[in-house]
C-alpha positions as MATLAB code, in Angstrom:
seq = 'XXXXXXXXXXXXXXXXXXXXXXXXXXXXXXXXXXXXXXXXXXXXXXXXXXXXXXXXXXXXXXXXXXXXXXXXXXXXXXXXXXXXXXXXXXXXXXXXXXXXXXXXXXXXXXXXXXXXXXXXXXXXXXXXXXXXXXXXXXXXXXXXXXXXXXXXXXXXXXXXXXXXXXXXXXXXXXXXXXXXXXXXXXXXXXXXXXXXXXXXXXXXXXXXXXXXXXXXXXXXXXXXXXXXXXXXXXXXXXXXXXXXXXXXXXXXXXXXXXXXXXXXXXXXXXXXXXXXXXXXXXXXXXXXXXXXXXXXXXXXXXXXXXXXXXXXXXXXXXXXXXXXXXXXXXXXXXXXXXXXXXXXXXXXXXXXXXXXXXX';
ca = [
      -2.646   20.966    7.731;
      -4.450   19.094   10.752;
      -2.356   16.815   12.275;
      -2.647   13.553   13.009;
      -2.235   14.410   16.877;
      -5.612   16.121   16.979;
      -6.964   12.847   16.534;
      -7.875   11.170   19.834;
      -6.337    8.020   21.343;
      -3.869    8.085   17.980;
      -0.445    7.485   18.967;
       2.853    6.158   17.445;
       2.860    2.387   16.562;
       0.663    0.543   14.515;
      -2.555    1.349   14.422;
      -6.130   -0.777   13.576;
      -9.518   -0.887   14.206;
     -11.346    2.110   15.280;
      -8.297    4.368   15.352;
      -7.211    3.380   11.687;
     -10.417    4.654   10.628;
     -10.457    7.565   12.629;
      -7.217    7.910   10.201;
      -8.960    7.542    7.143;
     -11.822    9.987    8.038;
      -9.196   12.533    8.492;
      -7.643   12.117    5.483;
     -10.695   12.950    3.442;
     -12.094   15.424    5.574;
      -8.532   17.189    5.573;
      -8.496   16.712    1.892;
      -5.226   14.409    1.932;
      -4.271   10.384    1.147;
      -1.813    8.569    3.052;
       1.199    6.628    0.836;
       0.907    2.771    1.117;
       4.414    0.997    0.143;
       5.211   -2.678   -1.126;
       7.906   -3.228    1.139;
      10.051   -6.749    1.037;
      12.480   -6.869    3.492;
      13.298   -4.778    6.932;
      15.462   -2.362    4.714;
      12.782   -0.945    2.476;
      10.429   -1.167    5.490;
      12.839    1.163    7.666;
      12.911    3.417    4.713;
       9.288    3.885    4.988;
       9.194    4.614    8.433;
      12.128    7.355    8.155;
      10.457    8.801    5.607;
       7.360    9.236    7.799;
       9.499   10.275   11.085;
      11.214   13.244    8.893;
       7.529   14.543    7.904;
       5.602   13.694   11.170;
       3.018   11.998    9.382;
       0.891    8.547    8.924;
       2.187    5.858    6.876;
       1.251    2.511    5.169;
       3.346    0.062    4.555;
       1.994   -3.038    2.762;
       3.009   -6.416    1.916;
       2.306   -8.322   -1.668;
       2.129  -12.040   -1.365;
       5.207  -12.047   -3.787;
       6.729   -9.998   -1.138;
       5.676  -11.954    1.784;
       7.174  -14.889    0.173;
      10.657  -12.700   -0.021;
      10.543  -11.224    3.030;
      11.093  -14.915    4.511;
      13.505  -16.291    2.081;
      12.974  -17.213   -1.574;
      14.347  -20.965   -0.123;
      11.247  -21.559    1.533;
       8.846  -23.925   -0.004;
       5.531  -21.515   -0.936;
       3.531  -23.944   -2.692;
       0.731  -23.756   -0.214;
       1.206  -20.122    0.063;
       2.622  -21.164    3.280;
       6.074  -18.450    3.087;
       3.802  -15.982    1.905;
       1.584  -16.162    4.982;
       5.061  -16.478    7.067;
       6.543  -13.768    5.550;
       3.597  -11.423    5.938;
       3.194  -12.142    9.615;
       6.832  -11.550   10.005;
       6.932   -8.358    8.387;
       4.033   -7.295   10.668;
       5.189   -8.065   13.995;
       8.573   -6.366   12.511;
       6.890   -3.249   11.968;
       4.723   -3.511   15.244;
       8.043   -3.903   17.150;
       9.804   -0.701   15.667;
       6.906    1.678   14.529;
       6.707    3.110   18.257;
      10.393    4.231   18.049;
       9.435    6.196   14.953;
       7.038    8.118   16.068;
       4.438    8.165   13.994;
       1.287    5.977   13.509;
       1.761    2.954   10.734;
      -0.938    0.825    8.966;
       0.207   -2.774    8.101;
      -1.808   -3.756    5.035;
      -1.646   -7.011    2.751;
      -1.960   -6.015   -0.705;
      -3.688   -7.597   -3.737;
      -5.424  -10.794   -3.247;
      -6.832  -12.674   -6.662;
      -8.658  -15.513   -5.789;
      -5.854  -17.870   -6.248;
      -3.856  -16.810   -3.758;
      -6.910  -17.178   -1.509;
      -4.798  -19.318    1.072;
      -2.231  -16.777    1.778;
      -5.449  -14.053    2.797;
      -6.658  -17.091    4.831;
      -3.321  -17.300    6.436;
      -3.047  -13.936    7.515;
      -6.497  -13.694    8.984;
      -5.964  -16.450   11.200;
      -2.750  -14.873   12.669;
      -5.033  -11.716   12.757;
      -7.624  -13.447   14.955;
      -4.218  -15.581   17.292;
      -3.250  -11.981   17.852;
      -6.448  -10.501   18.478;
      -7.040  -13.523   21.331;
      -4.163  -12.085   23.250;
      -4.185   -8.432   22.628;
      -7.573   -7.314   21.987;
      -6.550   -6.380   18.489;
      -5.847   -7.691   14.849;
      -2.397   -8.201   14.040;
      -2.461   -6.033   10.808;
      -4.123   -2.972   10.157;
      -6.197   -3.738    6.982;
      -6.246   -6.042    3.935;
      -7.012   -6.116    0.641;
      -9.120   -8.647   -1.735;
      -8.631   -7.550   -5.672;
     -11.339  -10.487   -6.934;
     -11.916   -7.738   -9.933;
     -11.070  -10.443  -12.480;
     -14.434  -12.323  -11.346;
     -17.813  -11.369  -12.081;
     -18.999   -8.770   -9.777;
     -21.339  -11.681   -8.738;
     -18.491  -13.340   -7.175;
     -16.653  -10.300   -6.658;
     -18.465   -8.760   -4.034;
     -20.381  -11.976   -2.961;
     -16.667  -12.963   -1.852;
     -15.948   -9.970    0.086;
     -18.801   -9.799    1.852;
     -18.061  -13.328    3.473;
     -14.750  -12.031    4.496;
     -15.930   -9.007    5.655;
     -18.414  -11.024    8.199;
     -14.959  -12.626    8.985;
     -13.109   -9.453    9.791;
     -15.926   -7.063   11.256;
     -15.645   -8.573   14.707;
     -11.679   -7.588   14.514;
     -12.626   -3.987   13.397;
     -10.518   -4.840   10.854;
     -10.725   -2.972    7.720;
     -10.957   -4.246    3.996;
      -9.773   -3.134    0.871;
     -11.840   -4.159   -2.219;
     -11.122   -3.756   -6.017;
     -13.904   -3.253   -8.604;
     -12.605   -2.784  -12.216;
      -9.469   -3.485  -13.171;
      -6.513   -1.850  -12.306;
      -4.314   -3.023  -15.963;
      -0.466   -3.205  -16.549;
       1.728   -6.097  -14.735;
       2.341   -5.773  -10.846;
       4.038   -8.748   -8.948;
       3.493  -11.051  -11.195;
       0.072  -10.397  -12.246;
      -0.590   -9.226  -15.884;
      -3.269   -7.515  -17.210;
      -1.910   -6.134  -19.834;
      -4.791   -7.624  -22.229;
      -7.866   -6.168  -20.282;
     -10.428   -4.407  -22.192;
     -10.942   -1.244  -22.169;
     -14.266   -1.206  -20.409;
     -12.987   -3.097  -17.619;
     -10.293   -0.120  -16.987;
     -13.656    1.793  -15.286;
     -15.631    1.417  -12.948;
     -19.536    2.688  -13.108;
     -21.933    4.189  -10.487;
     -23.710    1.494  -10.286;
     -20.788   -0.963   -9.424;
     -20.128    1.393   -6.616;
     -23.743    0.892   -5.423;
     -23.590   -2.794   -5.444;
     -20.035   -2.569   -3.060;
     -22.103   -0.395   -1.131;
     -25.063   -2.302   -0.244;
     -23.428   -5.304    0.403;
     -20.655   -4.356    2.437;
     -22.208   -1.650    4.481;
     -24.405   -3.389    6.641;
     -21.859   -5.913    7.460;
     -19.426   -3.170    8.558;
     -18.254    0.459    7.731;
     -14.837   -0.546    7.721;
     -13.953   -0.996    3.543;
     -12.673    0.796    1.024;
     -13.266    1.250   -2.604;
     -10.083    0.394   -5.041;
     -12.432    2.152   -8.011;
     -11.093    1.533  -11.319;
     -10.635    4.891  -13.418;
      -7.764    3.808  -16.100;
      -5.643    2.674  -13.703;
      -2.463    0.963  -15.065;
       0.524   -0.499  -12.832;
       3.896    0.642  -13.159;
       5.453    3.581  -15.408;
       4.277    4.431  -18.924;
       4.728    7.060  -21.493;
       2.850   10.038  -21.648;
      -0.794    9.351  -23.721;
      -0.650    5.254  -23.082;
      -3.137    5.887  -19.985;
      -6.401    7.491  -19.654;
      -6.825    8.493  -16.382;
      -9.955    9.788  -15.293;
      -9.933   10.788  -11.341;
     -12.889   12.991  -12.155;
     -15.077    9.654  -12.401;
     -14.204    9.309   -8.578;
     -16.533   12.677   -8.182;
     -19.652   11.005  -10.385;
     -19.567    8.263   -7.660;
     -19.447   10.241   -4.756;
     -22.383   12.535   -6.454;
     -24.431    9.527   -7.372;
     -24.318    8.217   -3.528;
     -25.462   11.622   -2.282;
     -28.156   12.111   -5.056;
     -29.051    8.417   -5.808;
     -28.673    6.707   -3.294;
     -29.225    9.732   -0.714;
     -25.730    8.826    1.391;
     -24.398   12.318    3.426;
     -21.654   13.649    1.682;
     -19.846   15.736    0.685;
     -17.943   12.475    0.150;
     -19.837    9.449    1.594;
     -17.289    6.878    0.007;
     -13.509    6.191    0.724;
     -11.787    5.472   -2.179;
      -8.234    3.901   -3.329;
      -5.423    4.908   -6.029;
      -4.213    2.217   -7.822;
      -1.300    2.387  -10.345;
      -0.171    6.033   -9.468;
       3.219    5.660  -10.324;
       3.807    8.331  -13.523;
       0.645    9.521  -12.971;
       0.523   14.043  -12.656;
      -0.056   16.064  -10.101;
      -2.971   17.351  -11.065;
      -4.513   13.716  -12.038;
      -3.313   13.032   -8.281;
      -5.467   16.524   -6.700;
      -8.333   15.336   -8.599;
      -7.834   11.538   -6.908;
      -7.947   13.365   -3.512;
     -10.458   16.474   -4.093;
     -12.981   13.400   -4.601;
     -12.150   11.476   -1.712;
      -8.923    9.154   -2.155;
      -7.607    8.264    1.496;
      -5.351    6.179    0.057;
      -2.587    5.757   -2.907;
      -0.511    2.865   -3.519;
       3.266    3.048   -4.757;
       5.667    0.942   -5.319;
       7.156    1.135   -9.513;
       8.789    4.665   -8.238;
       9.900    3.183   -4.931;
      11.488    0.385   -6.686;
      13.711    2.661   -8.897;
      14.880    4.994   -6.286;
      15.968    1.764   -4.146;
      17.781    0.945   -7.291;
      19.436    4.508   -8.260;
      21.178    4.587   -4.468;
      23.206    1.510   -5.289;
      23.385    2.403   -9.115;
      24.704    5.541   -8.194;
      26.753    4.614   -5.146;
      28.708    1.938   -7.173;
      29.223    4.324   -9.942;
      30.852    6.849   -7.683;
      33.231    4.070   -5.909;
      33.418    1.374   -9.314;
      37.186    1.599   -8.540;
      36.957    0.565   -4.861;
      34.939   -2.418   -5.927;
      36.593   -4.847   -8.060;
      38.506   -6.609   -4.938;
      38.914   -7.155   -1.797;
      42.112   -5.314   -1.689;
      43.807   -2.926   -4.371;
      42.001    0.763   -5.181;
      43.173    4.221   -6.519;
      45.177    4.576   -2.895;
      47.231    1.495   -3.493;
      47.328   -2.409   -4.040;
      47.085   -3.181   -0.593;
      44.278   -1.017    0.420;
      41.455   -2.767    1.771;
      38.190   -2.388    0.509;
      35.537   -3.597    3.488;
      34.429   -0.317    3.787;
      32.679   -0.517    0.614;
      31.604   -3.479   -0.215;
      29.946   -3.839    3.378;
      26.097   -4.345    2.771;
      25.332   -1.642    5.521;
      26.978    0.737    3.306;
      25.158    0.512    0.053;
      22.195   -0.684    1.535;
      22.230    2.389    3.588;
      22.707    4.131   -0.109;
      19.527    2.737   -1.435;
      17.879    3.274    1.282;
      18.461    7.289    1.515;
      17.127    7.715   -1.996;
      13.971    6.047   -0.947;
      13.456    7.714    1.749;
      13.300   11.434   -0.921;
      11.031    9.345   -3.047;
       8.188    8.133   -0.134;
       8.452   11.904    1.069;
       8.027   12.845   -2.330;
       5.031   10.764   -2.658;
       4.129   12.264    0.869;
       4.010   15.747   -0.671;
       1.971   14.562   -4.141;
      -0.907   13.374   -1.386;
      -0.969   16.300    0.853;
      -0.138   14.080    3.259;
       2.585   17.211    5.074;
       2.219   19.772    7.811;
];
């Protein structure tokens, strides 16, 4: 596998503009998609980036408005979307101070923007364009507008104006069209119908010609039966293999060089196979997001930590080597934290590995 080294100018930190997308292009034309994270606190974010250290490879670690609004403190008052955007910019300029030490280059990305939370993608942007009046460059990486509950009237009508707004940051934008189902940060749409689930060729071709002459710089969260979080076996039809009509119809119908003229997303790819996840990236998925999985194996490090030392636990003092015994050792955050955060750490480079994203 190429590395990300042959890439020039790329270097460890965060990356944006020109040399994110030089990122992206590799990633298709190497044939692999680079892991994008929710992340809500420094914790799961340094989990991320150890992940990517151990493998020598790019990352993406991404923020949810929910999550902004965490990151900051759940005392803070949001009702203005005001912690969200505070939260978001904080986790940012975290990961822009620590990335370097890692090694490896990072993408900060905001993740799923409906149109009611609107305030908190206007938020951001305007820290992106503070930052970019000082250093040249946007604060994050990327961003993402999911307006696929409006009409595609409004859907793409909408992007475009942001677009026009983020083009002269060479920052890049991540669009939805068709709707990704299931419940995800406290969005549900469980009820969608069926039809909405996937995306056609000719919804491609409208994201196309709107967005392309305002800027290169986008990418395409397609809808083929994408649900959010974990199901059983048979409850989802993915169809990856819909990715490949698109790509043919832009070389044949709307005569676009290929072999893979569009850059697509992965929505909902927790549970899904390996094979539905080599189809994703033979027809050209740069990027897959995860966070259900990530969740869990945060989870199973304390679960199974605390199972192991229950009896060390229950008190401050008093354990299986006496009554006095002190505990601290324990109970101290930085221990089970620490526990949570190894299993995560397996899972991202699992997730790593799935995408081809590996030397």
């Amino acid at each position: 596998m190429s590395s990300w080294k042959d890439i020039p100018g790329v270097k460890a930190g965060v990356v944006t503009g020109d040399l994110a997308w030089a990122i992206l292009n590799h990633a298709k034309t190497n044939g692999y998609a680079i892991p994008a994270f929710n992340c809500t606190s420094t914790s799961t974010c340094n989990a991320v980036l150890e992940a990517a250290k151990g493998l020598d490879r790019p990352i993406m670690i991404q923020f949810s408005e929910g999550g902004s609004a965490f990151f900051c403190g759940k005392a803070l008052d949001n009702k203005n979307k005001q912690a969200s955007v505070l939260g978001a910019v904080a986790g940012a300029h975290y990961v822009r101070m620590v990335a370097p030490s890692y090694g490896i280059p990072v993408f900060v990305h905001s993740d799923h923007c409906a149109k009611k939370l609107l305030p908190w993608f206007d938020g951001m942007l305007k820290a992106d364009e503070e930052f970019f009046a000082i250093n040249g460059e946007p604060l994050f990486s990327s961003h993402m507008l999911d307006l696929s509950e409006e009409t595609n009237e409004e859907n793409i009508g909408t992007c475009a104006e942001y677009l026009k707004k983020m083009a002269p940051m060479r920052l890049i934008l991540e669009m939805e069209i068709g709707i990704t189902g299931g419940v995800e940060d406290g969005v549900n749409n469980e009820g969608t119908a069926k039809d909405k689930l996937y995306s056609t060729c000719e919804d491609i071709e409208q994201v196309y010609k709107a967005l392309s002459p305002i800027s290169p710089m986008f990418t395409i969260a397609a809808a083929f039966g994408n649900v959010h979080g974990v199901y059983k076996a048979g409850n989802v039809s993915l169809q990856p293999e819909l990715l490949g009509t698109f790509q043919k119809h832009g070389i044949e119908k709307m005569s676009l060089a290929g072999p893979a003229p569009f850059f697509f997303v992965f929505h909902g790819g927790s549970g899904s196979t390996k094979e539905e996840i080599a189809t994703a990236l033979s027809n050209g998925v740069v990027k897959m997001n995860v966070d259900t999985d990530t969740q869990w194996a945060y989870w199973v490090g304390l679960k199974d930590f605390y199972e192991k030392k229950k009896e060390y636990l229950q008190g401050q003092i008093g354990n299986p080597e006496g009554p006095d015994a002190p505990n601290k050792s324990y109970y101290d955050p930085r221990k089970w934290v620490r526990e949570s955060e190894v299993t995560m750490v397996k899972r991202v480079q699992e997730a790593c590995t799935d995408l081809k994203n590996v030397n």
